[in-house]
VOBA-1610 file (N, C-alpha, C; in pm, whole numbers, padded with zeros to 5 digits, always signed):
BEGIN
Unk-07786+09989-11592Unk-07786+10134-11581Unk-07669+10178-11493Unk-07623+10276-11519Unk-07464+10297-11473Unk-07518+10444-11373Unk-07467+10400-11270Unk-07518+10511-11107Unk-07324+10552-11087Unk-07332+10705-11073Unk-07191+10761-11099Unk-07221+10784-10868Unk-07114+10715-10808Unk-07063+10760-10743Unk-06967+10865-10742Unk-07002+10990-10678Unk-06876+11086-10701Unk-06788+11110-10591Unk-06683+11048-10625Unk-06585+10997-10532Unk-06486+10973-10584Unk-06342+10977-10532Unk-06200+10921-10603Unk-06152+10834-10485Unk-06232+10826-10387Unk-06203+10732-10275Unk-06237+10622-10322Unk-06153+10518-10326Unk-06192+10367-10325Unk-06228+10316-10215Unk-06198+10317-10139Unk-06283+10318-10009Unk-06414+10302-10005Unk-06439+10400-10004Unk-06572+10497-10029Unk-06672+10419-10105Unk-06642+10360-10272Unk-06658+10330-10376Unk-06670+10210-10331Unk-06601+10102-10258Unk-06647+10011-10184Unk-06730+09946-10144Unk-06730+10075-10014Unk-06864+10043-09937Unk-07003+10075-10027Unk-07011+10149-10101Unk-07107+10159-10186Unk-07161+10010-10232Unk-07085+09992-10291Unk-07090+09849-10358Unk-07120+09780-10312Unk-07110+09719-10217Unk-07145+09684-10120Unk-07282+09693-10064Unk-07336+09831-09985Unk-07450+09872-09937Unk-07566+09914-10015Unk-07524+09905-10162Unk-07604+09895-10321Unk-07631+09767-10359Unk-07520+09651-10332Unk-07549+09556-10416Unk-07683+09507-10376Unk-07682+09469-10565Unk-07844+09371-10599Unk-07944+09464-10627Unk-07942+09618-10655Unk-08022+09717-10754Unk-07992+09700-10866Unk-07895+09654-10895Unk-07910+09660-11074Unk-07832+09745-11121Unk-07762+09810-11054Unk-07667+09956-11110Unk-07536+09911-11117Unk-07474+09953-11235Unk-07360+09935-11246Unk-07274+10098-11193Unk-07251+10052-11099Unk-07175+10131-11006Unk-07021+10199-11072Unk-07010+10361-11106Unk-06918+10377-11124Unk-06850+10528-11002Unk-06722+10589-11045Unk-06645+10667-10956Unk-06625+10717-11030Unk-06550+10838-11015Unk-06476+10963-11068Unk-06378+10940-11118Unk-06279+10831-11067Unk-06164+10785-11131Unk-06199+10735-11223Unk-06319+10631-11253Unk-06383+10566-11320Unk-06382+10603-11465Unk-06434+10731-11469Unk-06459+10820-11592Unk-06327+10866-11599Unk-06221+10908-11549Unk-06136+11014-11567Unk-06128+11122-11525Unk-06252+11135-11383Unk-06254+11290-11363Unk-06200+11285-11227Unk-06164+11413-11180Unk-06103+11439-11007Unk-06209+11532-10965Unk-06196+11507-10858Unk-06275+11622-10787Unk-06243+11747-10771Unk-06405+11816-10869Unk-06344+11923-10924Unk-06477+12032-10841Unk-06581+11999-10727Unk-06625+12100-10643Unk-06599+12114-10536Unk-06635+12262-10519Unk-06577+12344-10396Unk-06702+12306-10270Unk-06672+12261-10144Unk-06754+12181-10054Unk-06799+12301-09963Unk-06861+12401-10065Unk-06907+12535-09962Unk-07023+12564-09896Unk-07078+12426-09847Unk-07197+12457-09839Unk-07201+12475-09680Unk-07319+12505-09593Unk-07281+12484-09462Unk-07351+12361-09357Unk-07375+12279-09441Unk-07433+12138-09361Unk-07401+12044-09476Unk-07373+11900-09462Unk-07375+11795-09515Unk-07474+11762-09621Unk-07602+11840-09604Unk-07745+11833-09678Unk-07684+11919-09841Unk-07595+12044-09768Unk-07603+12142-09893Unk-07484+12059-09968Unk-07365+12035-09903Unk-07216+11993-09971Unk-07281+11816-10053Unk-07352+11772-10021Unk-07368+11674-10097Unk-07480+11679-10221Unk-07559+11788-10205Unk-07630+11793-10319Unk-07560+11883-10412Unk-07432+11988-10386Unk-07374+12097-10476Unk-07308+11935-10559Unk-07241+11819-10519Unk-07159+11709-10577Unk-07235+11605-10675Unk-07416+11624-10629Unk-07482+11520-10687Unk-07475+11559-10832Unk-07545+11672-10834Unk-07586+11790-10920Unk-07479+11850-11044Unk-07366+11881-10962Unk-07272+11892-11064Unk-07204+11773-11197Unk-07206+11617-11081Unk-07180+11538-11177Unk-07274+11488-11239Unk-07435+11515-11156Unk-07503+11477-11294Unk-07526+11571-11408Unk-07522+11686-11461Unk-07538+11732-11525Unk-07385+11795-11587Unk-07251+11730-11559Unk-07143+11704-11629Unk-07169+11553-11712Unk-07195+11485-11654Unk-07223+11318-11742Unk-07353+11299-11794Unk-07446+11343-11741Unk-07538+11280-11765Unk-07587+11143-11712Unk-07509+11126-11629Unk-07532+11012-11527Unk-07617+11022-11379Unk-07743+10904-11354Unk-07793+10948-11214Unk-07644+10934-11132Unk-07654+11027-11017Unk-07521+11039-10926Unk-07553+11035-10780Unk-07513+10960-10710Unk-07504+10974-10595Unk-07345+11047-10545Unk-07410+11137-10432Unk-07280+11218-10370Unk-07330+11206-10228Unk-07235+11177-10156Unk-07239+11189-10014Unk-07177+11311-09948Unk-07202+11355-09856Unk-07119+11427-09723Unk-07105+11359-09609Unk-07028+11313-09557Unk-07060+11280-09376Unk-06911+11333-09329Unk-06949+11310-09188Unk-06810+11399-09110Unk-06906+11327-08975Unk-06785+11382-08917Unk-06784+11352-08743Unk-06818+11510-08665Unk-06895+11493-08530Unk-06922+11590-08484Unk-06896+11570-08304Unk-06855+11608-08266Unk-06826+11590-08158Unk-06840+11723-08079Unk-06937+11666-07909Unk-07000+11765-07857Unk-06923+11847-07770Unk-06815+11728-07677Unk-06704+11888-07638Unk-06610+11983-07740Unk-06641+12012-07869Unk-06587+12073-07979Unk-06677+12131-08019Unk-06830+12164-07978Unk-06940+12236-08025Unk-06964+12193-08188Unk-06963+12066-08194Unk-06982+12000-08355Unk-06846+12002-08444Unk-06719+12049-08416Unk-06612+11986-08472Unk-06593+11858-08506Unk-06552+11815-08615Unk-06487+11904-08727Unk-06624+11915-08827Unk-06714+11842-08804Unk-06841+11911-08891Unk-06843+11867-09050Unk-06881+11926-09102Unk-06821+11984-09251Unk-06708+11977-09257Unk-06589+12047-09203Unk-06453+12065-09236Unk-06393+11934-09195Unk-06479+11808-09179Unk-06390+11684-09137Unk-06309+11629-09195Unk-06286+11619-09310Unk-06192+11552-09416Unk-06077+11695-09395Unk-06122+11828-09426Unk-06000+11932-09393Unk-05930+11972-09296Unk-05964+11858-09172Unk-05990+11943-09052Unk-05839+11955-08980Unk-05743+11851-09059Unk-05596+11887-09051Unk-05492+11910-09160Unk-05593+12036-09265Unk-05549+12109-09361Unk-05576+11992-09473Unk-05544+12054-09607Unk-05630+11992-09722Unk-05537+11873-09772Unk-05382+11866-09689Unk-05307+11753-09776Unk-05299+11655-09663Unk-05364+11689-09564Unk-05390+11574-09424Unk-05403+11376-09459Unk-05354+11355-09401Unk-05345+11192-09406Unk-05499+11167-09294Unk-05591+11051-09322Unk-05671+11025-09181Unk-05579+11039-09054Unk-05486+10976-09046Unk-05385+10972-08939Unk-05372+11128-08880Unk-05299+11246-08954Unk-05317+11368-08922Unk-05447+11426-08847Unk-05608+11400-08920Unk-05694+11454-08839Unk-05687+11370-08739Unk-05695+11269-08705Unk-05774+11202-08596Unk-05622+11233-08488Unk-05527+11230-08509Unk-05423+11255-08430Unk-05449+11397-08348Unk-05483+11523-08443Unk-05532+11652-08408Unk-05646+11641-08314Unk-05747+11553-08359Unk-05888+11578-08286Unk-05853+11511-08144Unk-05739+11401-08160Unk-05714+11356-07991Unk-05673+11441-07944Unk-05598+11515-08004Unk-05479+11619-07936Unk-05622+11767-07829Unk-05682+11781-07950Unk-05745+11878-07873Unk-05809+11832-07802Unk-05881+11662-07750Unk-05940+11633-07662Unk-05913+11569-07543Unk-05756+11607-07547Unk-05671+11513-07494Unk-05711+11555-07274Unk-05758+11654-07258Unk-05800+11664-07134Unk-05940+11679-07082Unk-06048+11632-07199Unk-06150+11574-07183Unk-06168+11418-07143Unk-06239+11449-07056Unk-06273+11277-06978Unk-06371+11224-07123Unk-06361+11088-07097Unk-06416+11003-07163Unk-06582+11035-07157Unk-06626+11036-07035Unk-06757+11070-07053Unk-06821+11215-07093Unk-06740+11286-07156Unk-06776+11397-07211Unk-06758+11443-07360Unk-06704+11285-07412Unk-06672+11305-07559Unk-06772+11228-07636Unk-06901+11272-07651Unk-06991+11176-07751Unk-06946+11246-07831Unk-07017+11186-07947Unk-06974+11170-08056Unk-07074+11163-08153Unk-07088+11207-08295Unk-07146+11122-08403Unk-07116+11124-08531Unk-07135+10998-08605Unk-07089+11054-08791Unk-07249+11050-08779Unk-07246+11150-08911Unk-07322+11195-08935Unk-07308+11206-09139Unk-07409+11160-09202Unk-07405+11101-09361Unk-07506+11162-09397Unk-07513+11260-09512Unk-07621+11315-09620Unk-07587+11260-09774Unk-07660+11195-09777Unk-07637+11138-09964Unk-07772+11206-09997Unk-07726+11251-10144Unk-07782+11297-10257Unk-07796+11215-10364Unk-07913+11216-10421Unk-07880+11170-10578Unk-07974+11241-10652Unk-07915+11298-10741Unk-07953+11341-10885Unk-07987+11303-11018Unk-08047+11360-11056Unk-08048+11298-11226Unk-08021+11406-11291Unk-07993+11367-11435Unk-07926+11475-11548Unk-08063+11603-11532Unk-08184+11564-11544Unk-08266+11640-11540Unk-08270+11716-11455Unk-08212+11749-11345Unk-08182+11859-11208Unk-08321+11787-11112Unk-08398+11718-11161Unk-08428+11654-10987Unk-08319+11613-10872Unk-08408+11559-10788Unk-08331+11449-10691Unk-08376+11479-10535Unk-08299+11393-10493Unk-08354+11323-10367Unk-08271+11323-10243Unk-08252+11324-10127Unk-08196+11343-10002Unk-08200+11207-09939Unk-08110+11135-09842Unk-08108+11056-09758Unk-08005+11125-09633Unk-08041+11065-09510Unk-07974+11090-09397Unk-07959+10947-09303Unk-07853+10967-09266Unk-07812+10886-09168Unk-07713+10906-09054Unk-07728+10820-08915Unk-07628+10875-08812Unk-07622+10763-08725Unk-07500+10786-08664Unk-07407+10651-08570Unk-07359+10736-08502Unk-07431+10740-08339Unk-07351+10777-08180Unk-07256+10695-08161Unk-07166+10748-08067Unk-07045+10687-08014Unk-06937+10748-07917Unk-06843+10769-07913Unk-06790+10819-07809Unk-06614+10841-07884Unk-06544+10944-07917Unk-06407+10938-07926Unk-06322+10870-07826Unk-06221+10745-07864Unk-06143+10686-07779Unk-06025+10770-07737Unk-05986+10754-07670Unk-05858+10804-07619Unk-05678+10790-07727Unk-05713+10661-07780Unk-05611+10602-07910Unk-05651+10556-07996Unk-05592+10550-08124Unk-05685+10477-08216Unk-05678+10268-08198Unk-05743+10281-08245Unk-05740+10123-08246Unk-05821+10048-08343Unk-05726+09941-08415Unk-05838+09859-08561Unk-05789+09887-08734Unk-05708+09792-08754Unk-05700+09794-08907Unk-05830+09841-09019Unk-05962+09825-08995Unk-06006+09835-09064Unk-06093+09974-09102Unk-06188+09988-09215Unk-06208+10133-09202Unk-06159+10200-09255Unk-06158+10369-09240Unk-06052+10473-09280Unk-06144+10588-09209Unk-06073+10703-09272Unk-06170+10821-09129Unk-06097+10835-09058Unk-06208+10858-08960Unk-06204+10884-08829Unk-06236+10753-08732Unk-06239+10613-08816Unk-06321+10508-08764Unk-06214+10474-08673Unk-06083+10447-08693Unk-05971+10423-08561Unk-06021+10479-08428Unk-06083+10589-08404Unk-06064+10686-08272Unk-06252+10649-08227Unk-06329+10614-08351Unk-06467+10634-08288Unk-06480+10505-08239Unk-06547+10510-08094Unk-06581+10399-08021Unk-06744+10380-08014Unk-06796+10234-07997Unk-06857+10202-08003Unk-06970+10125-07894Unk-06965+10191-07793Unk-06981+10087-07671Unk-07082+09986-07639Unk-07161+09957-07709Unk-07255+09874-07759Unk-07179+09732-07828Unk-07049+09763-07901Unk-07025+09670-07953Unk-06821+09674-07857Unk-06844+09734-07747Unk-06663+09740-07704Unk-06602+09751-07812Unk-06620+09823-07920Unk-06513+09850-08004Unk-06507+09938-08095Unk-06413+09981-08188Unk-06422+10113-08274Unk-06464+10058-08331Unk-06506+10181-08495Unk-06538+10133-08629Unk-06430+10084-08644Unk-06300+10130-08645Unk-06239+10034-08748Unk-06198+09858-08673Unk-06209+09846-08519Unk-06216+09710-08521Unk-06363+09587-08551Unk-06412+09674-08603Unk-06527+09589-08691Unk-06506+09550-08793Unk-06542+09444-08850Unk-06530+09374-08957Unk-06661+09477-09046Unk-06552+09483-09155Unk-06696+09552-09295Unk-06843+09496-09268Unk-06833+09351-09282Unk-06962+09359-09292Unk-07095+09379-09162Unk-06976+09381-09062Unk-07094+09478-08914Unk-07084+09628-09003Unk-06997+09692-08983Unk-06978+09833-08999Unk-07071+09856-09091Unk-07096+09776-09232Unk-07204+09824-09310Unk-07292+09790-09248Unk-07353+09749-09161Unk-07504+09742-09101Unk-07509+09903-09011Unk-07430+09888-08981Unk-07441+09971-08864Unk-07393+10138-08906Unk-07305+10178-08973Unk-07263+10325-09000Unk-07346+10401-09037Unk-07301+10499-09031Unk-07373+10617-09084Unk-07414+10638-09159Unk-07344+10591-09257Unk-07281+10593-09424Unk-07458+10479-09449Unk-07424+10371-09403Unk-07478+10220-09408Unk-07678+10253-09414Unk-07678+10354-09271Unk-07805+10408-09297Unk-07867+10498-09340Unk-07764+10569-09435Unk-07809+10652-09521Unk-07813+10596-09675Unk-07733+10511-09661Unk-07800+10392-09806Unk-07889+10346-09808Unk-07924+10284-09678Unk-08043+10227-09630Unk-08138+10271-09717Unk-08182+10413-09680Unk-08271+10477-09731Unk-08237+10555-09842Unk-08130+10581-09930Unk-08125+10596-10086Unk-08126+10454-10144Unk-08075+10394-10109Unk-08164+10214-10135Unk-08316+10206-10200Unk-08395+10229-10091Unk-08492+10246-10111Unk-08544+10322-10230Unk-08466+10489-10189Unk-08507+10579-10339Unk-08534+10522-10415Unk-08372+10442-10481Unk-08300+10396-10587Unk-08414+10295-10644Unk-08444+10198-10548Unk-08541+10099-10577Unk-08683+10165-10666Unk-08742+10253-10595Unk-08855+10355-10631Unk-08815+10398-10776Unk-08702+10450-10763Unk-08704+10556-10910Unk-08617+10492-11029Unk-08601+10402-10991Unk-08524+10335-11132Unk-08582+10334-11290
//
């Protein structure tokens, strides 16, 4: 049975694969089919922007769909960048661009005043307009520089102090135990398992 990730991130599409494998779904993407991302992310929490993405591609394909939202929120920024995290250094931004910006504005905040969290809402839909909600979240703290090949995001800058290190100096297969992303599969996992 073919489960439409809606995504043009390979990345993204990845970790899925990954934090799915062994349901039985043949895992596809947006590139996959031929399509780009074609909704507007207007919702005002992660809950709404990932079910407007589930919804649309399932009832464009006809495929069950999982759609995610997550973003970073950070508390001396009153929940910046939020929602607008992927835009949050305009819409043709490199990761490098936001996370460069978000140091910049935190650049005279002490360390102990920059928690942090990603924060992950996956959706999944079926052609029939049901569907289902998952949530997940990973505290942490913004570093001062980025640091760590691995990852993408915001994972360079988010620190981890439990493990002395960012997301991105974790190896994938910690980071999928542990992300945001990771425990909000967790529990569409589960769905998935239920409603197949």
């Amino acid at each position: 049975m073919k489960l439409l990730v809606a995504t043009s991130n390979e990345g993204k599409k990845a970790e899925f694969a990954s934090l799915l494998a062994g349901l039985g779904y043949e895992l596809v993407s947006l590139s996959d089919l031929g399509l780009t991302p074609s909704v507007d992310e207007t919702g005002n929490t992660f809950e709404e922007n990932a079910l407007l993405k589930a919804q649309h591609y399932a009832a464009l394909t006809g495929l069950v769909t999982l759609a995610d939202d997550s973003g970073l929120e950070v508390d001396a920024l009153q929940g910046e960048p939020g929602v607008r995290s992927a835009r949050y250094a305009g819409e043709q931004a490199s990761d490098q661009d936001r996370y460069h910006l978000l140091l910049a504005r935190l650049q005279d905040v002490p360390l102990a005043k920059r928690g942090a969290r990603f924060r992950c809402a996956i959706a999944i839909a079926w052609p029939d307009g049901h569907w289902q909600m998952a949530q997940g979240a990973c505290e942490g703290i913004i570093a001062t520089e980025p640091r760590g090949c691995y990852g993408f995001g915001y994972d360079p800058v988010f620190y981890l102090p439990e493990f002395h290190a960012t997301m991105a100096e974790l190896a994938p297969e910690i980071k999928n135990r542990i992300s945001h992303r990771a425990r909000a599969a967790q529990a569409a996992r589960r769905l998935l398992q239920t409603l197949k």
